[in-house]
VEXLOMAR-855498 format. One record per residue: residue in one letter; x, y, z of N, C-alpha, C in turn. Coordinates in steps of 0.02 Angstrom, whole numbers, plus 32768, in hexadecimal, padded with zeros to 4 digits. Atoms other than C-alpha are relative to their C-alpha. Example, Ala and Ser with C-alpha at 12.3 -4.5 7.8 and 13.67 -1.06 7.14 Angstrom:
# residues 2
<site code="a" n_u="802D" n_v="7FC5" n_w="8000" ca_u="8267" ca_v="7F1F" ca_w="8186" c_u="802D" c_v="803C" c_w="8000"/>
<site code="s" n_u="7FD6" n_v="7FC5" n_w="7FFD" ca_u="82AC" ca_v="7FCB" ca_w="8165" c_u="7FD9" c_v="8037" c_w="8025"/>
***
This chain:
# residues 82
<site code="x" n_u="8048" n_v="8001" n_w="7FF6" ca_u="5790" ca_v="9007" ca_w="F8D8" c_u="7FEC" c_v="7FBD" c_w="801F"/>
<site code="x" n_u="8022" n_v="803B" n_w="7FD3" ca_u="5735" ca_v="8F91" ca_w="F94A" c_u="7FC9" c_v="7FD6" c_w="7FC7"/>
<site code="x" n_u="8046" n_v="802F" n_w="803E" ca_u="56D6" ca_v="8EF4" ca_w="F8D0" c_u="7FEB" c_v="7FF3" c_w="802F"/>
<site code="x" n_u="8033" n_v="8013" n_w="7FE9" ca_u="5638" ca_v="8ED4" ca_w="F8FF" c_u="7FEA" c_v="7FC1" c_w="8024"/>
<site code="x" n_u="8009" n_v="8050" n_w="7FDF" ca_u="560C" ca_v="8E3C" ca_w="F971" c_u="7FD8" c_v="7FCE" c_w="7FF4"/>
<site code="x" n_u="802D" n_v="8023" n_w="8020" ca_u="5566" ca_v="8E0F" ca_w="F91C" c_u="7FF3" c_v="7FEF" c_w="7FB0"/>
<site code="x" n_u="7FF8" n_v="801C" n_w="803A" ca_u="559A" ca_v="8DF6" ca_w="F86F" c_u="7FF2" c_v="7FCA" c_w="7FE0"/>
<site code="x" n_u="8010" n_v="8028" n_w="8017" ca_u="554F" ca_v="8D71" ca_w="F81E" c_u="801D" c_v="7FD7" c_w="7FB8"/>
<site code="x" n_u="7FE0" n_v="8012" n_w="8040" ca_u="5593" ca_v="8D11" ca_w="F781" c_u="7FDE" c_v="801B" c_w="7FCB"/>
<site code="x" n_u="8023" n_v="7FE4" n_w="800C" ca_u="5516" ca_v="8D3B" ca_w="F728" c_u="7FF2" c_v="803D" c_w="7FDE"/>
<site code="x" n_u="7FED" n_v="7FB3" n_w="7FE8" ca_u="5512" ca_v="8DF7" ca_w="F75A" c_u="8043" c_v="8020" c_w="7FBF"/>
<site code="x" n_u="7FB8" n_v="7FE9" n_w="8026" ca_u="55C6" ca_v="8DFC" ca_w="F715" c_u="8008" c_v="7FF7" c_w="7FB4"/>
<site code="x" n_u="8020" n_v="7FF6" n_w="8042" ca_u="559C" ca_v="8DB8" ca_w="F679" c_u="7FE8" c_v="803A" c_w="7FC4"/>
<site code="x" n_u="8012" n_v="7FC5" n_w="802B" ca_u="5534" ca_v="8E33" ca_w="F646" c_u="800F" c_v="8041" c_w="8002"/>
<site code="x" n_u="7FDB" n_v="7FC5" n_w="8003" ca_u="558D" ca_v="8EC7" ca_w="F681" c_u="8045" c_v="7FEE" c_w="7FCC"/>
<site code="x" n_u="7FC7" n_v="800F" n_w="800C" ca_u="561D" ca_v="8E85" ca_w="F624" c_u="7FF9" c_v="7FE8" c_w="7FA3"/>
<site code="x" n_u="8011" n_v="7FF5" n_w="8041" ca_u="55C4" ca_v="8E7F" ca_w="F581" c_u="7FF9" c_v="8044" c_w="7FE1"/>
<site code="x" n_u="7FF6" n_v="7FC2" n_w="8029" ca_u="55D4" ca_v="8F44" ca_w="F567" c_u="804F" c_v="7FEE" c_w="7FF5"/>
<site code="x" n_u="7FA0" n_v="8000" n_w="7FF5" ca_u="56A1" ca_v="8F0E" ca_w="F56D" c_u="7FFD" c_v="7FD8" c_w="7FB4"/>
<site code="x" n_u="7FFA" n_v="8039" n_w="803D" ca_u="566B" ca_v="8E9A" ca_w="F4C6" c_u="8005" c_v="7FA7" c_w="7FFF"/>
<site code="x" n_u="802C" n_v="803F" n_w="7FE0" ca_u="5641" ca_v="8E01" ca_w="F52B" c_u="7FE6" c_v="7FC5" c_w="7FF4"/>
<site code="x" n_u="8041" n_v="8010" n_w="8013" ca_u="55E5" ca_v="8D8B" ca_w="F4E6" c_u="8012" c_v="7F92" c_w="802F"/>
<site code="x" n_u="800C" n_v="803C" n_w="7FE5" ca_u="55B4" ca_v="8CC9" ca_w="F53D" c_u="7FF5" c_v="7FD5" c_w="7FD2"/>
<site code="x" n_u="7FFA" n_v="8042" n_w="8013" ca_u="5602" ca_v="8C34" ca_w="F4CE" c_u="7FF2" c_v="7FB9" c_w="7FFB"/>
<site code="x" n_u="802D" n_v="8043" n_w="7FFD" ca_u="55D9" ca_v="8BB1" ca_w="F515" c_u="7FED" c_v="7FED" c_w="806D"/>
<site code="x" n_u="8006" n_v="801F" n_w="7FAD" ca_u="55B3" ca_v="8B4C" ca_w="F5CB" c_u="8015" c_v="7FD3" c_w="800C"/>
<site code="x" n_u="7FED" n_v="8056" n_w="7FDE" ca_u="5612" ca_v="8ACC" ca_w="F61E" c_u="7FD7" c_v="8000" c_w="8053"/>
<site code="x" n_u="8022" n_v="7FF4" n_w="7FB1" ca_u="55A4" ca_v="8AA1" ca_w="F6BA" c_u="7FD9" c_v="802A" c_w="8024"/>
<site code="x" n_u="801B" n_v="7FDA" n_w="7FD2" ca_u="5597" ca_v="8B20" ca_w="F733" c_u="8041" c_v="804D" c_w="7FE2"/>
<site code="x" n_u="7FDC" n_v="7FC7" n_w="802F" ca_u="5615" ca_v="8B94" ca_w="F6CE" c_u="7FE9" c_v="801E" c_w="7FCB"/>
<site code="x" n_u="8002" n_v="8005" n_w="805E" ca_u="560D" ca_v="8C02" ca_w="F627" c_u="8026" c_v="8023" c_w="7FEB"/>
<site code="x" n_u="7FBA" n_v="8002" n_w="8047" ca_u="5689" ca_v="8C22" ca_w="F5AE" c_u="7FE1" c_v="804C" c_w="7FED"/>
<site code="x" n_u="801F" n_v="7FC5" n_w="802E" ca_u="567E" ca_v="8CEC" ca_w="F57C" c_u="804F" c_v="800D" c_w="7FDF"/>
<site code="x" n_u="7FCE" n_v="7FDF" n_w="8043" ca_u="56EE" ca_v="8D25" ca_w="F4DE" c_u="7FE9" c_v="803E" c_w="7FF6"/>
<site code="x" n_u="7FF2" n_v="7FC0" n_w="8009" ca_u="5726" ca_v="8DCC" ca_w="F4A1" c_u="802A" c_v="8010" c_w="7FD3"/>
<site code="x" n_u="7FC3" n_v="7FED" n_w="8034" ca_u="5770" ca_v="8E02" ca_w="F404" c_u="8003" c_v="804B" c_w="7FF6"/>
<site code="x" n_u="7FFF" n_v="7FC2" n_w="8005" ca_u="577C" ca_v="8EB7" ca_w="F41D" c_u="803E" c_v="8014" c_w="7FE9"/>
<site code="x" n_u="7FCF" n_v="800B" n_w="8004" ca_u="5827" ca_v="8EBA" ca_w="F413" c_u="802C" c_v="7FD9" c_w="7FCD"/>
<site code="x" n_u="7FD2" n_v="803F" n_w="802A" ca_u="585F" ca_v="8E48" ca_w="F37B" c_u="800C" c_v="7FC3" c_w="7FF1"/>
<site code="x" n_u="7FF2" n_v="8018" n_w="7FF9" ca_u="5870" ca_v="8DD2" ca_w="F3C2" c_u="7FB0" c_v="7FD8" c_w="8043"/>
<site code="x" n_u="8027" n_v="8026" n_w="7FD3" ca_u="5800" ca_v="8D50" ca_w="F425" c_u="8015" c_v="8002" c_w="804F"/>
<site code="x" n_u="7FEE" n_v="7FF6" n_w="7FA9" ca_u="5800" ca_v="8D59" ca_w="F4F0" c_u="7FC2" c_v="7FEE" c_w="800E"/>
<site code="x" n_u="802C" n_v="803E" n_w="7FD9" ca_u="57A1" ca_v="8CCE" ca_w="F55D" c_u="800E" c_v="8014" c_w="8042"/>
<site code="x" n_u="7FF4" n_v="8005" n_w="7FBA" ca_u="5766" ca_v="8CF6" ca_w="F608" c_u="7FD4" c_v="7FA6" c_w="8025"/>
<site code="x" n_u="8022" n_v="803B" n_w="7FD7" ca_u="5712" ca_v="8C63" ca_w="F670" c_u="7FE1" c_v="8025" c_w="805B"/>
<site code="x" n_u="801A" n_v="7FD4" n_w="7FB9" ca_u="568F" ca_v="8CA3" ca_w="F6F0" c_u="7FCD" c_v="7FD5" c_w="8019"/>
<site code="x" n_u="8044" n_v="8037" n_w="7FFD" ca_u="5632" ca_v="8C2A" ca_w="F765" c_u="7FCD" c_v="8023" c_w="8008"/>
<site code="x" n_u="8036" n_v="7FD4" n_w="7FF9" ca_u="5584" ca_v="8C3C" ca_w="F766" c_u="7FD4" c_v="7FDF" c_w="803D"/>
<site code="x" n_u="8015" n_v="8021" n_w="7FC7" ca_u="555B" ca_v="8C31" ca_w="F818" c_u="7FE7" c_v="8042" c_w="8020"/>
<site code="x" n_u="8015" n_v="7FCB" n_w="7FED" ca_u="54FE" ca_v="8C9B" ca_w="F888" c_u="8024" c_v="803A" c_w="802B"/>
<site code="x" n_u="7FE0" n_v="7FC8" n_w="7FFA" ca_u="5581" ca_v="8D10" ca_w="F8D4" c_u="803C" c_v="7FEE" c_w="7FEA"/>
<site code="x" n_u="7FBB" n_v="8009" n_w="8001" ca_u="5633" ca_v="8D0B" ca_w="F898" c_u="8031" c_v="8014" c_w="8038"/>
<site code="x" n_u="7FC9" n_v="7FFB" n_w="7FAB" ca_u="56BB" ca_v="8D05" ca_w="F91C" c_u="8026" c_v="803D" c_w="7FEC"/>
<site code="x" n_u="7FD5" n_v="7FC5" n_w="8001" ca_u="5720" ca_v="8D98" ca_w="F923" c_u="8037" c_v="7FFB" c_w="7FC7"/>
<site code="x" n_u="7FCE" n_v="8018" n_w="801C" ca_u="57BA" ca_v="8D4D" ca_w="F8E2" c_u="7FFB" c_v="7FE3" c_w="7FB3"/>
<site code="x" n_u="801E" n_v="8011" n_w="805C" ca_u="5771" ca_v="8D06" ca_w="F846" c_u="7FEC" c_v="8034" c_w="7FE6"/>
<site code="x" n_u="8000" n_v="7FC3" n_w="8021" ca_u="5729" ca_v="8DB4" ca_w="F82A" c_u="8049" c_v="801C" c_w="7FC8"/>
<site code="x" n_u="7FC3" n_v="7FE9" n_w="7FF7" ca_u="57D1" ca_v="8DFE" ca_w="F83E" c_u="8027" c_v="7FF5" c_w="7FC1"/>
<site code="x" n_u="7FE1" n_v="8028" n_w="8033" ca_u="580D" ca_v="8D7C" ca_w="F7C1" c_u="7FF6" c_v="8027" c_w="7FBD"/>
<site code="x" n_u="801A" n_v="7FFB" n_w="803B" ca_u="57A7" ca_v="8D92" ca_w="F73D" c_u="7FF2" c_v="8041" c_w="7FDE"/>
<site code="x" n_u="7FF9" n_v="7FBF" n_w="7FFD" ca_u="579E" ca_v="8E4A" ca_w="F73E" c_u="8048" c_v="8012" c_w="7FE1"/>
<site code="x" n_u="7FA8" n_v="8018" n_w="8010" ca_u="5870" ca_v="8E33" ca_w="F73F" c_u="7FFB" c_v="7FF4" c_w="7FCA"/>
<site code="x" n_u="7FF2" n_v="801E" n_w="8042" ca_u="5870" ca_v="8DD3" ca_w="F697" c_u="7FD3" c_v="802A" c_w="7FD1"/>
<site code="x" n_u="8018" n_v="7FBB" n_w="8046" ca_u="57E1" ca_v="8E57" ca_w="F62F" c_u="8023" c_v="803B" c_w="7FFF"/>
<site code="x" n_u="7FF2" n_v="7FBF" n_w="800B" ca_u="5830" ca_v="8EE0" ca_w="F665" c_u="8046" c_v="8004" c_w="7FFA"/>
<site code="x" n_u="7FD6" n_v="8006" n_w="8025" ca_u="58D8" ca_v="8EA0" ca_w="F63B" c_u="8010" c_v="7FF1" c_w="7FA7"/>
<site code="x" n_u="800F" n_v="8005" n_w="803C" ca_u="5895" ca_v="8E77" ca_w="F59A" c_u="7FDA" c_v="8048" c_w="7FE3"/>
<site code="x" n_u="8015" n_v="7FB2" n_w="8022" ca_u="5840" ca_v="8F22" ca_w="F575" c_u="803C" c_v="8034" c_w="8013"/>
<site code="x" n_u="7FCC" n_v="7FE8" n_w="7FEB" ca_u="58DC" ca_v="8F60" ca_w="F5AF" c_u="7FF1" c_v="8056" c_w="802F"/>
<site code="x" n_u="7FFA" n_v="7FC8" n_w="7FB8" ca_u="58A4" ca_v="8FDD" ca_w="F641" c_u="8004" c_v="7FE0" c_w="804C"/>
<site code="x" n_u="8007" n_v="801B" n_w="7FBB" ca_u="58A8" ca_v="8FCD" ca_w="F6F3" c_u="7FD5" c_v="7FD6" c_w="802A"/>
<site code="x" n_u="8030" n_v="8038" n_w="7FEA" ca_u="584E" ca_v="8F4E" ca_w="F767" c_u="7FCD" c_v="804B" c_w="8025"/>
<site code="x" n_u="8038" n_v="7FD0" n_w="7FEC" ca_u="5808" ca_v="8FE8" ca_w="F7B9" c_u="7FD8" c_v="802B" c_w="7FE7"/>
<site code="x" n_u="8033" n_v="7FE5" n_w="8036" ca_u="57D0" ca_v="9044" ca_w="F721" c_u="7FBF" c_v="7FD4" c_w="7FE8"/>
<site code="x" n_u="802B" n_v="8023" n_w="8011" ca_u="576E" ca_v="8FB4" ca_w="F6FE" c_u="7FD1" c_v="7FF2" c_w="8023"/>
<site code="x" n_u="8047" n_v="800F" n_w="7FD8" ca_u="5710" ca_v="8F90" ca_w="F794" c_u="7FEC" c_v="8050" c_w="8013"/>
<site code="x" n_u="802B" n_v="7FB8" n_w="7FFB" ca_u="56E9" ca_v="9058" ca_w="F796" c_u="7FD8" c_v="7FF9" c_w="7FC3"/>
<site code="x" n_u="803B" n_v="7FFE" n_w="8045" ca_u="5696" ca_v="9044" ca_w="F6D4" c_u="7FCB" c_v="7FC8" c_w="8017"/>
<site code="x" n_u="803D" n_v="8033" n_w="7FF7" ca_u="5636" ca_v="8F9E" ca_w="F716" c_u="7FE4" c_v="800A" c_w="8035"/>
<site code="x" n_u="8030" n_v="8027" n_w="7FBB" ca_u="55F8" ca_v="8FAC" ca_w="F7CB" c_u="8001" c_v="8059" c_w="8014"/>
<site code="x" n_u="8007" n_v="7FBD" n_w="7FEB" ca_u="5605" ca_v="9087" ca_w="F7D3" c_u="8020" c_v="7FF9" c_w="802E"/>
<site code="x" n_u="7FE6" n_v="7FF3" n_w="7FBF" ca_u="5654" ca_v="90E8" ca_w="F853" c_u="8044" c_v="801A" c_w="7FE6"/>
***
């Protein structure tokens, strides 16, 4: 599936709080989201800037949905449709 180009930090955030989500803390221009759905604690880091680059998407997408243990493409079909 093709990620979105105008994604915002933001944006991702809060889609990413039906996944169990929640925003820790802030360093800067970053913030710290945790997730204990699983047992176990899991830390993403998502800047919060006005579009995210592709590749940082990509990333960060990569590491939840290795941690919820489905696919990178199942995941951006439950968050962004399609």
């Amino acid at each position: 599936m093709k990620l979105p180009r105008d994604l915002a930090g933001p944006e991702l955030v809060s889609l990413l709080r039906r996944f169990g989500y929640e925003v820790t803390r802030q360093t800067g221009s970053h913030l710290r989201l945790t997730s204990g759905l699983k047992g176990g604690e899991h830390h993403v880091t998502v800047p919060r800037h006005g579009e995210l680059r592709v590749g940082t998407l990509a990333s960060i997408l990569t590491e939840v949905a290795a941690y919820l243990e489905i696919g990178r493409d199942d995941l951006a079909k439950e968050l962004f449709g399609g």
